[in-house]
BAROVEX-710706 format. One line per field, with one value per residue: residue in one letter; x, y, z of N, C-alpha, C, O, CB in turn. Coordinates in nm, 2 decimals, decimal comma. Last residue first. Glycine has a CB too. Example, Ala and Ser with C-alpha at 12.3 -4.5 7.8 and 13.67 -1.06 7.14 Angstrom:
# BAROVEX-710706
dodren	[S | A]
n.east	[1,28 | 1,32]
n.north	[-0,22 | -0,57]
n.up	[0,71 | 0,78]
ca.east	[1,37 | 1,23]
ca.north	[-0,11 | -0,45]
ca.up	[0,71 | 0,78]
c.east	[1,29 | 1,32]
c.north	[0,00 | -0,33]
c.up	[0,79 | 0,78]
o.east	[1,34 | 1,42]
o.north	[0,11 | -0,33]
o.up	[0,80 | 0,85]
cb.east	[1,41 | 1,13]
cb.north	[-0,06 | -0,45]
cb.up	[0,57 | 0,90]
This chain:
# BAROVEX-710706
dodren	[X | X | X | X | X | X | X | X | X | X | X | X | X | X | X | X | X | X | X | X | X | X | X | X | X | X | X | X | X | X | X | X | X | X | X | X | X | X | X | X | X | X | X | X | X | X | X | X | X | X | X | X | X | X | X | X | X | X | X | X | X | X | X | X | X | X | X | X | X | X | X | X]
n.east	[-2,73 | -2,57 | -2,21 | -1,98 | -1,73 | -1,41 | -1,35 | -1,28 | -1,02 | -0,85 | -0,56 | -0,30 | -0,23 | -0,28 | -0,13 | 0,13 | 0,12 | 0,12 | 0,36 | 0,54 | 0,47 | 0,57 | 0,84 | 0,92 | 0,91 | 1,01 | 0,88 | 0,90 | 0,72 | 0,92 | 1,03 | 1,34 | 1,25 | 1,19 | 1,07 | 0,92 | 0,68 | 0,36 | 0,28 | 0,31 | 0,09 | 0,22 | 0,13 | -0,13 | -0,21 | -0,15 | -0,36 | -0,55 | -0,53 | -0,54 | -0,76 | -0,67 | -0,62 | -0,51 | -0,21 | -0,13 | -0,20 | -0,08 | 0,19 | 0,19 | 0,12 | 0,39 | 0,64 | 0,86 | 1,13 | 1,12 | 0,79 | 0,60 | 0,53 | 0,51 | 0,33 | 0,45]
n.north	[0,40 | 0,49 | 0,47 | 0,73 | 0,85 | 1,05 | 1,35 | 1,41 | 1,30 | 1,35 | 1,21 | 1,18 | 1,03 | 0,78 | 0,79 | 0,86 | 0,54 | 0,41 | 0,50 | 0,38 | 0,09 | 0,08 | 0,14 | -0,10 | -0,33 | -0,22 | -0,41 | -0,43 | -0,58 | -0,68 | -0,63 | -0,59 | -0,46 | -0,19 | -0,03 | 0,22 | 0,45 | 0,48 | 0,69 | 0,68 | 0,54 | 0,25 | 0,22 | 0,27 | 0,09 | -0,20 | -0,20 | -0,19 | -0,42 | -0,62 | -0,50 | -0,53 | -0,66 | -0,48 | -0,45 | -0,68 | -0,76 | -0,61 | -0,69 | -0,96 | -0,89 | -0,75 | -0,84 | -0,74 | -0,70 | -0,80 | -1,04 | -1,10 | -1,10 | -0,86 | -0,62 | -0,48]
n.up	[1,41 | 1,15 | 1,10 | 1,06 | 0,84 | 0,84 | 0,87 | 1,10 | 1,13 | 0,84 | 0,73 | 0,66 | 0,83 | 0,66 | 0,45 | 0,55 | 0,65 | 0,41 | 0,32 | 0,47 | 0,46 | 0,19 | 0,21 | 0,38 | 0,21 | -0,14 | -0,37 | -0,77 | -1,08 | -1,33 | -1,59 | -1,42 | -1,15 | -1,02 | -0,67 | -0,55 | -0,32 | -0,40 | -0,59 | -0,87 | -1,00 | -1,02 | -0,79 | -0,76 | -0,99 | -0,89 | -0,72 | -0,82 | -0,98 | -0,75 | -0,53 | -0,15 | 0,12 | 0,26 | 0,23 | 0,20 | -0,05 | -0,22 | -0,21 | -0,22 | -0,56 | -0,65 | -0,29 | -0,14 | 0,12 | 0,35 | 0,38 | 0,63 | 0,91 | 1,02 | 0,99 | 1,28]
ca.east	[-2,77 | -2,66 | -2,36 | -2,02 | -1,86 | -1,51 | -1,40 | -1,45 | -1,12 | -0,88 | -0,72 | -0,32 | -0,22 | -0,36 | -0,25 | 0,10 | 0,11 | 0,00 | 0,25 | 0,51 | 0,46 | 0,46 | 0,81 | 0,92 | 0,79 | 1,01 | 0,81 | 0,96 | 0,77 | 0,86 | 0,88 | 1,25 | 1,34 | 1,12 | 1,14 | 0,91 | 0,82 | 0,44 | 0,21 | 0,37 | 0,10 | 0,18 | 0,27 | -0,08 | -0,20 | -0,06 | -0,15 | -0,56 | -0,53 | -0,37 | -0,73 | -0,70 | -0,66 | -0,62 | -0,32 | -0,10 | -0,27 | -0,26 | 0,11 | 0,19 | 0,02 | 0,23 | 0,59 | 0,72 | 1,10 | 1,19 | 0,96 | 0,65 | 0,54 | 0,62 | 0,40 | 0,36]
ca.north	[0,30 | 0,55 | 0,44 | 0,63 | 0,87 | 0,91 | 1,24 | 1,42 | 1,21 | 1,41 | 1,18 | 1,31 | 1,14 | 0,81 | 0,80 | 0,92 | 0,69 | 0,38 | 0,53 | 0,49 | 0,13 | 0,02 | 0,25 | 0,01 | -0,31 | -0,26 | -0,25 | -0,50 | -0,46 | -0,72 | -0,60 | -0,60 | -0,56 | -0,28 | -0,04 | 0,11 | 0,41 | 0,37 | 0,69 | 0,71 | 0,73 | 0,42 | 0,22 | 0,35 | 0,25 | -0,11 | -0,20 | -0,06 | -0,29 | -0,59 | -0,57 | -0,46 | -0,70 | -0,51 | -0,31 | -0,57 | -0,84 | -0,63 | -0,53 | -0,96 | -0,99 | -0,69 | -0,82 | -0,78 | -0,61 | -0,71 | -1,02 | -1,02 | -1,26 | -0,94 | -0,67 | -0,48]
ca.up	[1,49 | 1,25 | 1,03 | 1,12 | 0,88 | 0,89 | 0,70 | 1,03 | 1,17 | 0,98 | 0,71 | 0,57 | 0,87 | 0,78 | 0,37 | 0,52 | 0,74 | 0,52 | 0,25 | 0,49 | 0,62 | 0,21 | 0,17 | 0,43 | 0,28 | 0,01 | -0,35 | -0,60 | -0,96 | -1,20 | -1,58 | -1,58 | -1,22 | -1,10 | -0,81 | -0,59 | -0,41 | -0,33 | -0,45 | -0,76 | -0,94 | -1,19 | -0,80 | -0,70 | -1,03 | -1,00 | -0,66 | -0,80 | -1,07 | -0,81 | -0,63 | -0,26 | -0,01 | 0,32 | 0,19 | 0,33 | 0,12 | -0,22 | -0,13 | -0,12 | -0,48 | -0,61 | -0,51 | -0,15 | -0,01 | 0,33 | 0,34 | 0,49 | 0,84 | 1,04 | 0,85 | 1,17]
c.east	[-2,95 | -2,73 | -2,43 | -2,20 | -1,87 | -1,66 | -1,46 | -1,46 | -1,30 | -1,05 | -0,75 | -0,56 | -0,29 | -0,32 | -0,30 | -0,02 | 0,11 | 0,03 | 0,11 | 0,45 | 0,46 | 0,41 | 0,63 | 0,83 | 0,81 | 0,91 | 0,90 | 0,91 | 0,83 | 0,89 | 0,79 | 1,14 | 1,29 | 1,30 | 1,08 | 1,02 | 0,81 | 0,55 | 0,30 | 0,40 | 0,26 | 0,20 | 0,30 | 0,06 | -0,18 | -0,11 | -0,13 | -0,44 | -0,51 | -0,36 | -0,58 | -0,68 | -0,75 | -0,70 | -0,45 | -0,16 | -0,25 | -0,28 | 0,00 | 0,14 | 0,09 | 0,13 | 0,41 | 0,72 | 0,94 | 1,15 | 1,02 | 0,76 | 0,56 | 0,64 | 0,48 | 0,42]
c.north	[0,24 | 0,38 | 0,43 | 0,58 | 0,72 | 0,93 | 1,07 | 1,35 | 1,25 | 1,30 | 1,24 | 1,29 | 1,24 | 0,98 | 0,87 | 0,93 | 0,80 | 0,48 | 0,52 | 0,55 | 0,27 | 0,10 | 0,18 | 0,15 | -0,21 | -0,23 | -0,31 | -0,36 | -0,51 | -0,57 | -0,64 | -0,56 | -0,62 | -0,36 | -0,18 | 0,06 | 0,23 | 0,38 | 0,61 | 0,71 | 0,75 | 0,56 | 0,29 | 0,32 | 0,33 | 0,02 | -0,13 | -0,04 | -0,17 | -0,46 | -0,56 | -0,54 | -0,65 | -0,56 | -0,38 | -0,47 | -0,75 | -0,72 | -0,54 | -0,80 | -0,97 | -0,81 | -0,76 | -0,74 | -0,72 | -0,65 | -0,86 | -1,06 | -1,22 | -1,04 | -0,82 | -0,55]
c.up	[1,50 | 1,31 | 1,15 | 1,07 | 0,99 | 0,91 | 0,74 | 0,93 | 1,15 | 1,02 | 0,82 | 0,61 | 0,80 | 0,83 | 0,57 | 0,46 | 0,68 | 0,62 | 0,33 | 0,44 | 0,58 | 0,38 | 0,18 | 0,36 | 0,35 | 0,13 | -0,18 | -0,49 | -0,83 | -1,13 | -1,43 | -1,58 | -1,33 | -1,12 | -0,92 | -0,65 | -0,43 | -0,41 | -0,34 | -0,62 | -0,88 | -1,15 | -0,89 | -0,74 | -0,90 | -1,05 | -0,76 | -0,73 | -0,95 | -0,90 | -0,68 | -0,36 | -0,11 | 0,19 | 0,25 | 0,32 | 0,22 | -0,05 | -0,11 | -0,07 | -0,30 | -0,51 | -0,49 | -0,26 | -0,09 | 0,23 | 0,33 | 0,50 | 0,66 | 0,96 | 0,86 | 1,05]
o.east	[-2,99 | -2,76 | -2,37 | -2,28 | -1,79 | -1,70 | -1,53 | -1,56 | -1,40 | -1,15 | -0,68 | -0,65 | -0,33 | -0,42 | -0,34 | -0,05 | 0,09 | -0,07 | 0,02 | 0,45 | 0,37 | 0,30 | 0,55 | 0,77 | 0,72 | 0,84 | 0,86 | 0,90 | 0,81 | 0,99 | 0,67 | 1,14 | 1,19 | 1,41 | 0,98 | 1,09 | 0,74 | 0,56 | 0,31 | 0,51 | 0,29 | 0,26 | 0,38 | 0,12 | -0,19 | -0,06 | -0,10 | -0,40 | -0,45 | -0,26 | -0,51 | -0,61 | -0,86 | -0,82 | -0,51 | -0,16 | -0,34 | -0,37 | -0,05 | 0,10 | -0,02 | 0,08 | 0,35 | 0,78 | 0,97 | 1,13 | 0,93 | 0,82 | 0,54 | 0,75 | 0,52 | 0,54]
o.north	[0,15 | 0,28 | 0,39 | 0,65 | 0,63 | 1,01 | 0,99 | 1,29 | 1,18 | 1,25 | 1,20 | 1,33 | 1,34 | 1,05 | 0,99 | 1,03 | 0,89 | 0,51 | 0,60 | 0,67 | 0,32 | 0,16 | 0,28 | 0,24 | -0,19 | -0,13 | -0,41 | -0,25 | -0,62 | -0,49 | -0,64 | -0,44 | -0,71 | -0,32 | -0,25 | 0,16 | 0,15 | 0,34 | 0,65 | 0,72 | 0,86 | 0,65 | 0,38 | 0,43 | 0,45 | 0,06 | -0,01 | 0,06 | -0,07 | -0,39 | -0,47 | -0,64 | -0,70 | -0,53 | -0,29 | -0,38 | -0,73 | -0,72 | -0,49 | -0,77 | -0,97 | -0,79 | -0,73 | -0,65 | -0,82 | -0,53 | -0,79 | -1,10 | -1,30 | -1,09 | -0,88 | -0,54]
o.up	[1,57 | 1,24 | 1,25 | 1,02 | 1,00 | 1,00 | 0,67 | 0,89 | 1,18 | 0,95 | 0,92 | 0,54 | 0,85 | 0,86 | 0,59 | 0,41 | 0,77 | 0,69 | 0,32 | 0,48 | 0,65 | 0,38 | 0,18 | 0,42 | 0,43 | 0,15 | -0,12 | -0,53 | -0,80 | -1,11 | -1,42 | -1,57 | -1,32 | -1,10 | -0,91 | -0,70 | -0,38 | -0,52 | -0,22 | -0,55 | -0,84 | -1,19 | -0,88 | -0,73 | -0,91 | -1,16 | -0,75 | -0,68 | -0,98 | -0,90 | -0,63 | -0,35 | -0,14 | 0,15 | 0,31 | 0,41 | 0,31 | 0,04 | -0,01 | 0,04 | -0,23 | -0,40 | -0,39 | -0,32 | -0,02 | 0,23 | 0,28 | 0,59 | 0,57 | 0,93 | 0,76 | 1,01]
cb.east	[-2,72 | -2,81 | -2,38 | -1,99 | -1,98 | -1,47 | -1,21 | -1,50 | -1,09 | -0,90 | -0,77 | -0,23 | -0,11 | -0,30 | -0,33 | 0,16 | 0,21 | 0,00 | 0,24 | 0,56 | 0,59 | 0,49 | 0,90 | 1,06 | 0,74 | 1,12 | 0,56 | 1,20 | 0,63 | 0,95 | 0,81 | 1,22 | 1,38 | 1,01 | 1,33 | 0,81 | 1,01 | 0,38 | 0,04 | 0,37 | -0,04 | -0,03 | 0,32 | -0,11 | -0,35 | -0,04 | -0,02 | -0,67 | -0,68 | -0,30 | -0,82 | -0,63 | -0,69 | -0,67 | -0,34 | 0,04 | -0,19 | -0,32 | 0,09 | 0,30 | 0,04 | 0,13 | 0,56 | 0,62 | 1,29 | 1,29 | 0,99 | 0,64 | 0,35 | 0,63 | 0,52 | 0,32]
cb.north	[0,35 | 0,69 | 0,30 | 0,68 | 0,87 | 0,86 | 1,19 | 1,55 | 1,18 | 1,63 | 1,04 | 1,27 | 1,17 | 0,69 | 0,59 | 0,95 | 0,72 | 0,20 | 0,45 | 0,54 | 0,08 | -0,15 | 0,30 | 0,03 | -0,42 | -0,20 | -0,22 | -0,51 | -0,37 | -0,89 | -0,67 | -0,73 | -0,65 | -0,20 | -0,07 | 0,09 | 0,46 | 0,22 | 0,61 | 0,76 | 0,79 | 0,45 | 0,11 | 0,35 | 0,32 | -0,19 | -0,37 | 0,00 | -0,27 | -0,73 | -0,53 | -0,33 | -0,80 | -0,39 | -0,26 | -0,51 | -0,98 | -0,76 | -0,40 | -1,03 | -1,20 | -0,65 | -1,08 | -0,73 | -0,62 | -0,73 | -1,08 | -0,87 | -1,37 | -0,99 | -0,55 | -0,33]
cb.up	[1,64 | 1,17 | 0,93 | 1,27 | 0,73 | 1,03 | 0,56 | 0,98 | 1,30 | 0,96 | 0,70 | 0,32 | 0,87 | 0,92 | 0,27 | 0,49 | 0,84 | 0,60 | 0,13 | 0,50 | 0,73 | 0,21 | 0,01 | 0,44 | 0,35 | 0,05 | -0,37 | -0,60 | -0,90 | -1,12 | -1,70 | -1,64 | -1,14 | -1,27 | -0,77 | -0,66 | -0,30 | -0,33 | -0,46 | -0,78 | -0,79 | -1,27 | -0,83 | -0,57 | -1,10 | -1,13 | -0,65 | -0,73 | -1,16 | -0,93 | -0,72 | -0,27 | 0,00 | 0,40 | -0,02 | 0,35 | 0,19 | -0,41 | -0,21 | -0,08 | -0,56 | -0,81 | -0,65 | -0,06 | -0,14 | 0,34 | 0,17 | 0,47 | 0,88 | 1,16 | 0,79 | 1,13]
């Protein structure tokens, strides 16, 4: 997963691995917390590990009734 990433990823490459979300809603999960992160000056750096474990804890924490499906 992720192979053609770098080890550690700025906001424009989370927004692609997220399934190209806007950069505002990279930078209020990084604000919440949601994605460890660090910063170097005013650059965020996000390793693509803590990226891989936010995407299993977003999936785990989802039971499959909250999927709707659209009626045929």
């Amino acid at each position: 997963m992720y192979r053609n990433f770098p080890d550690v990823v700025n906001i424009d490459q989370l927004c692609v691995m997220l399934g190209n979300i806007s950069t505002k809603t990279a930078y209020k999960l990084l604000q919440a917390e949601r994605i460890q992160h660090f910063k170097i000056g005013r650059i965020y750096k996000i390793p693509k590990i803590y990226i891989i474990e936010y995407l299993a804890t977003v999936i785990n924490s989802t039971s499959p009734s909250s999927f709707h499906t659209l009626p045929h």
